[in-house]
Every structure is written in C-alpha cells, then in structure tokens.
C-alpha positions as CSV (number, residue, x, y, z in Angstrom):
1,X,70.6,102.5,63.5
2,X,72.5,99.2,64.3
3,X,72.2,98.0,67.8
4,X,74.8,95.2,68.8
5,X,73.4,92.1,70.6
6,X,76.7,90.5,70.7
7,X,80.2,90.2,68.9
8,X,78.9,88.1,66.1
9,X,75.2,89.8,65.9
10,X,73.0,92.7,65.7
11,X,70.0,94.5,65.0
12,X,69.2,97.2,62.3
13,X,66.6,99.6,62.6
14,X,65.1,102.5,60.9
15,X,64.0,105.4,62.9
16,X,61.9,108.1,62.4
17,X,58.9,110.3,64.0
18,X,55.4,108.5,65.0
19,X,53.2,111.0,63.0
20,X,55.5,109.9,60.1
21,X,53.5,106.1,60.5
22,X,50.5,108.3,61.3
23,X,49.5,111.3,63.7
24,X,47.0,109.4,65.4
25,X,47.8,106.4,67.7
26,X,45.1,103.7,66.9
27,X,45.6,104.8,63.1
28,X,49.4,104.2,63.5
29,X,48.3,100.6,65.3
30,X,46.0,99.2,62.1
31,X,48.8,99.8,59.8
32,X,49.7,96.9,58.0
33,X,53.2,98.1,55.9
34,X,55.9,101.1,55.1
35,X,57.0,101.7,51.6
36,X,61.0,101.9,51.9
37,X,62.5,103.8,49.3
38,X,66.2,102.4,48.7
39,X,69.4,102.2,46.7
40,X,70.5,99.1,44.9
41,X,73.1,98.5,42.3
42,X,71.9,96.8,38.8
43,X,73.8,94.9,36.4
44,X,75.9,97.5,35.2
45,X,76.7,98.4,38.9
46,X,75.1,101.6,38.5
47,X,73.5,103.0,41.7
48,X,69.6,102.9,41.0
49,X,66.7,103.6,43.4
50,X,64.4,100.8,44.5
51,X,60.7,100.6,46.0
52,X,60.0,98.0,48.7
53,X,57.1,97.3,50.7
54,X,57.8,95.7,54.3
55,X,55.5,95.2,56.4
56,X,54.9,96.1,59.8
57,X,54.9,92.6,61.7
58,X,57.5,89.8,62.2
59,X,57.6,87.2,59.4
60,X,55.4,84.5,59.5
61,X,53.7,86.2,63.3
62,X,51.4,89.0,63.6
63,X,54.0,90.5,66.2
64,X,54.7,94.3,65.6
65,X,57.9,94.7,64.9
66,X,58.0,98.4,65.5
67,X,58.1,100.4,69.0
68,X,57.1,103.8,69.9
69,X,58.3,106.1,72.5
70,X,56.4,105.7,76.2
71,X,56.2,109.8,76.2
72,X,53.3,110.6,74.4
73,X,55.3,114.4,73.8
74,X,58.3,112.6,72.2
75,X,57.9,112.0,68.9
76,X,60.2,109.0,68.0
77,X,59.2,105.5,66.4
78,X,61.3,102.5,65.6
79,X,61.1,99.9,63.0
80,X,63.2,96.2,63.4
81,X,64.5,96.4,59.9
82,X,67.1,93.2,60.0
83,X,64.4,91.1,58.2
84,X,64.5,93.9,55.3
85,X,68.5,94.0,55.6
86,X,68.8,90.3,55.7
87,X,66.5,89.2,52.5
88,X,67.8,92.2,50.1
89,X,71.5,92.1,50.9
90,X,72.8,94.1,47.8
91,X,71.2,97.2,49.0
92,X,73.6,100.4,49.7
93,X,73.1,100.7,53.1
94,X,75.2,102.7,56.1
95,X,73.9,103.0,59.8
96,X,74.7,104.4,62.6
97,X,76.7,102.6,66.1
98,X,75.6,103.5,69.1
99,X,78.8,104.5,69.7
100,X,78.2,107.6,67.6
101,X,75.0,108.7,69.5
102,X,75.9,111.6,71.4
103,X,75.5,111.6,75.4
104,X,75.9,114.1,78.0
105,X,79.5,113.1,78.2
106,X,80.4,113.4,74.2
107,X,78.7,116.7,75.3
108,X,81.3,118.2,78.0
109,X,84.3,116.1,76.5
110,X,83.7,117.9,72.9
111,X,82.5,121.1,74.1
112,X,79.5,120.8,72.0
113,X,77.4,123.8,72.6
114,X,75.1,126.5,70.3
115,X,76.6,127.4,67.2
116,X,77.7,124.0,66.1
117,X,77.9,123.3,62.7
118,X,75.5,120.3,61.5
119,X,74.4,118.4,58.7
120,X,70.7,117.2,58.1
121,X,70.2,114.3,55.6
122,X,66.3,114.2,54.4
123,X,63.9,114.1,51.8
124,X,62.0,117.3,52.3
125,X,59.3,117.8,49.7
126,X,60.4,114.5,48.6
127,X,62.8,116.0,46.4
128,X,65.3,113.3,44.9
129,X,68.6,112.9,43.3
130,X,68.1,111.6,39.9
131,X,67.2,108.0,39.8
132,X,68.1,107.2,43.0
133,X,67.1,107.8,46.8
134,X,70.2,109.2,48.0
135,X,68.9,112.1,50.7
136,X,69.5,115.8,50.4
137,X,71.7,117.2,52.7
138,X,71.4,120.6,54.2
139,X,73.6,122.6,56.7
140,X,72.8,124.7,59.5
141,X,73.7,125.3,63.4
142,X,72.8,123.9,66.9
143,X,70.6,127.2,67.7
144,X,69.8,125.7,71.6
145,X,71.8,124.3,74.3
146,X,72.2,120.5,73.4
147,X,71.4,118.0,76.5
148,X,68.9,120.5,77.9
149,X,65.1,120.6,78.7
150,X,63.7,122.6,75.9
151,X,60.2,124.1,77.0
152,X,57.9,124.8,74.3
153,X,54.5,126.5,74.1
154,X,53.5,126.1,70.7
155,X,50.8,123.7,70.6
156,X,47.1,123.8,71.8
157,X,44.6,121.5,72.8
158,X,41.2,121.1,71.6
159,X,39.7,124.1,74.0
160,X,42.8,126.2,72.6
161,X,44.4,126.1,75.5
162,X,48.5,126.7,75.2
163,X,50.3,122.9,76.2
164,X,53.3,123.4,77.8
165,X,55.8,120.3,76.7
166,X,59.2,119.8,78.3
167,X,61.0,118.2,75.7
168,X,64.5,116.8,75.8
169,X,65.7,118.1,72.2
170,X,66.7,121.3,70.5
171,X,66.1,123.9,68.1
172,X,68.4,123.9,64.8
173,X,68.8,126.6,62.1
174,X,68.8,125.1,59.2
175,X,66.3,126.6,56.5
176,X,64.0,123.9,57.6
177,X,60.9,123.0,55.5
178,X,58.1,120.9,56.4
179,X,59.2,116.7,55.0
180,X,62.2,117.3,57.0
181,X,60.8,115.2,59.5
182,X,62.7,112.1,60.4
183,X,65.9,113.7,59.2
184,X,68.8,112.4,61.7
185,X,71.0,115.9,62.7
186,X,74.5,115.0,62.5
187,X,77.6,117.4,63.7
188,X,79.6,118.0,60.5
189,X,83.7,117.2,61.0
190,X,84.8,120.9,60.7
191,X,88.7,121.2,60.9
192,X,89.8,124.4,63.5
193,X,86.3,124.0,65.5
194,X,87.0,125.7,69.1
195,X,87.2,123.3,71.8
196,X,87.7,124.4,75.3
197,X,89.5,127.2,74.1
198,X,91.7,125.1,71.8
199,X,91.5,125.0,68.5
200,X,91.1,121.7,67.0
201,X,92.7,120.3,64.1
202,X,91.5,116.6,64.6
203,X,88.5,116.0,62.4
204,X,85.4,115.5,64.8
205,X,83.6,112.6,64.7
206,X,80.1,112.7,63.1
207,X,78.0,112.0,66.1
208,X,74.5,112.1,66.2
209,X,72.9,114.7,68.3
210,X,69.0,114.0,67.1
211,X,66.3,113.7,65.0
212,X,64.2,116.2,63.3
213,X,60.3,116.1,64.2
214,X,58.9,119.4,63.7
215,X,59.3,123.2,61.8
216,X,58.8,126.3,63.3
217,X,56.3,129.2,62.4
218,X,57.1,132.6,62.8
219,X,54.3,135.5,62.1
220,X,54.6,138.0,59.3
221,X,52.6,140.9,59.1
222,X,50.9,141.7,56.1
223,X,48.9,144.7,57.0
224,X,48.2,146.5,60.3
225,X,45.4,143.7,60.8
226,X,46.1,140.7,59.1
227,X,49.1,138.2,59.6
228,X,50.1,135.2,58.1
229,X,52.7,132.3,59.0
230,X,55.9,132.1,57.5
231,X,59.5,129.3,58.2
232,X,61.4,130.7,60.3
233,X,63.9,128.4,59.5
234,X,64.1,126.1,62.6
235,X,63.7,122.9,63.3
236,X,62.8,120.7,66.6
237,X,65.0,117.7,67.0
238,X,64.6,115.6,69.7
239,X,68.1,113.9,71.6
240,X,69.6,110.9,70.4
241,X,69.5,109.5,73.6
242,X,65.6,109.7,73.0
243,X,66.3,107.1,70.1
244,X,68.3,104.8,72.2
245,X,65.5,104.8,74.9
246,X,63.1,103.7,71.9
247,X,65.4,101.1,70.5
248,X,66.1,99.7,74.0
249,X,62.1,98.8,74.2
250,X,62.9,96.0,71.8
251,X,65.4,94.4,74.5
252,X,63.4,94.2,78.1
C-alpha cells in the first residue's frame, strides 16, 4: 500500500493479518524478521522469484517498524516496507493509492452492493507460479452488504462460551481455503455491471474493498450422529478503511 507524505514522497507498506506475524500478541512482539517472497528480473530480464529476509525494526534502531490494529477483534497488521523498496529497487513491484481504497462514498456513488464481482490475489497453500512469486488469483462475489457491521458468533472463549464480534468487514464467496489470509479483495472491472439501474459500459476502477482474514466452516453430516467440518466457501474480509486506520498509526 503506498501512503503519500507529500508530492515528492511516500511510504510503502505491506499489509496483512496479525495472526499471519503470529496469533498470539507477546509472540508477534519478540519477532525479530519476515521472510518476503518477491519478483526480480535477472540478467536475461526474465521474471524470477527472490527470497529476502527484513527485519522487523528500523535500520540501525530497535524501533518496530510495524503497527497493529488498536481493536483486538480486527485482524489487520502493517509493515513500513520503504527501507525494503528503497535498497532492492529492481524488484517488480505494484501498490495500491489510497485513492483506490474504497469508502462509504465509492460505496453509494458506484452502487456497490452483494453480488459484486471480485478478484482475490493470494498464496493459499502456498501454491506458486513456476519460478516466481506472482499470486494466484481467484474470483468470487461480495456475498454481504459492503460498509456494514457484520456480527459474527463463531468463535468461543476458553469456558466455550460463544463471543459475539461486531466486525466492520464482509463475507465473500470465493471457494476460499485456509492460506488465503492476507489476500487484498479487489472489485474486478466488469464491462455492463448495473449501476443505479444503468448499465455501465465504463470499465470500473479496481478498488479495494478489503482484506481476507479468515474461512468459514460449515457442518456436514456424516451419519445420524457424527458430523464433520467442511469450506463452505467463504471468506471474512475486513474493510479497507480498516487498513487505512492501521496505516494512519504510523503518522500521529
């Protein structure tokens, strides 16, 4: 994600969920690095994938250089990646503006609702495209209302008690499987989508609606007595106004 600071400057981060780092708090505050899996080009300008550790404090400080989310139920971390941008410069490399994060007004003015088509770009069960670390990219559909308070009663706490979370995100149905996580959910440019009762001919722009953090169960019964879990083939994605409130810690 880049994040301006002014017309001649900006900030680059990478974004993902906090149990990615590690589920547990104090665990995800002794970490000491994140192995980056990239693209570079070699010699022969061939498109090859590339290992780099970076680690998790500001060059030459023991600053963190990574934030979390204050809502302990909102599952989003961000990493200060410029010092990674800035000392391997002949990586192949896109982010995404703020200006293509989508708000409650990108909601109304393009009549985003359920049903949407979408695009999420991940690396679930690490699967990877030859030699390099482009992501896979699966399709699906908004399956909740986008800008909404999503109430979910799936988890429990240690006594099994059910934890009710009011979560600003929505579900997607996508065919979902668990190392999805992370995965940014993008509105695919469909030509003819309805909007407002028009339909639209313009391509749409890719905006940003969220970021995967978690798969949904659904039961299956096996016998009369005995059930099992099975994907149901949704996901949870938080808002991507949820990601600008974590990238916004880094600026007080």
């Amino acid at each position: 994600m880049k994040r301006d600071i002014n017309e001649t400057s900006a900030k680059i981060f990478l974004v993902t969920n906090k149990h990615v780092l590690h589920k547990e708090t104090a665990q995800r505050n002794v970490a000491t690095h994140i192995v980056c899996h990239l693209n570079k080009k070699n010699a022969a300008q061939e498109v090859v994938g590339v290992e780099i550790n970076f680690p998790l404090t500001y060059s030459g400080t023991t600053n963190k250089n990574w934030k979390e989310h204050s809502n302990e139920h909102i599952d989003i971390l961000a990493i200060d990646v410029t010092e990674l941008i800035i000392a391997h410069p002949d990586l192949e490399k896109k982010w995404v503006d703020y200006s293509l994060f989508v708000t409650t007004e990108i909601i109304q003015s393009e009549d985003l609702t359920i049903g949407e088509d979408i695009m999420v770009l991940g690396y679930p069960s690490s699967f990877k495209q030859g030699n390099t670390n482009f992501p896979i990219v699966r399709q699906g559909v908004v399956a909740s209302q986008l800008g909404q308070i999503y109430v979910d009663k799936t988890m429990r706490d240690a006594q099994n008690n059910i934890i009710e979370r009011q979560i600003p995100g929505f579900l997607i149905d996508g065919g979902l499987i668990p190392g999805s996580s992370g995965s940014p959910v993008v509105l695919k440019p469909v030509i003819g989508r309805l909007k407002h009762n028009t339909i639209e001919m313009n391509i749409p722009k890719p905006y940003l609606l969220g970021i995967v953090a978690e798969t949904r169960f659904a039961p299956i019964q096996l016998t009369e007595t005995i059930h099992t879990l099975g994907y149901a083939d949704l996901g949870l994605a938080f808002d991507a106004s949820k990601i600008k409130e974590t990238i916004e810690l880094f600026f007080p």
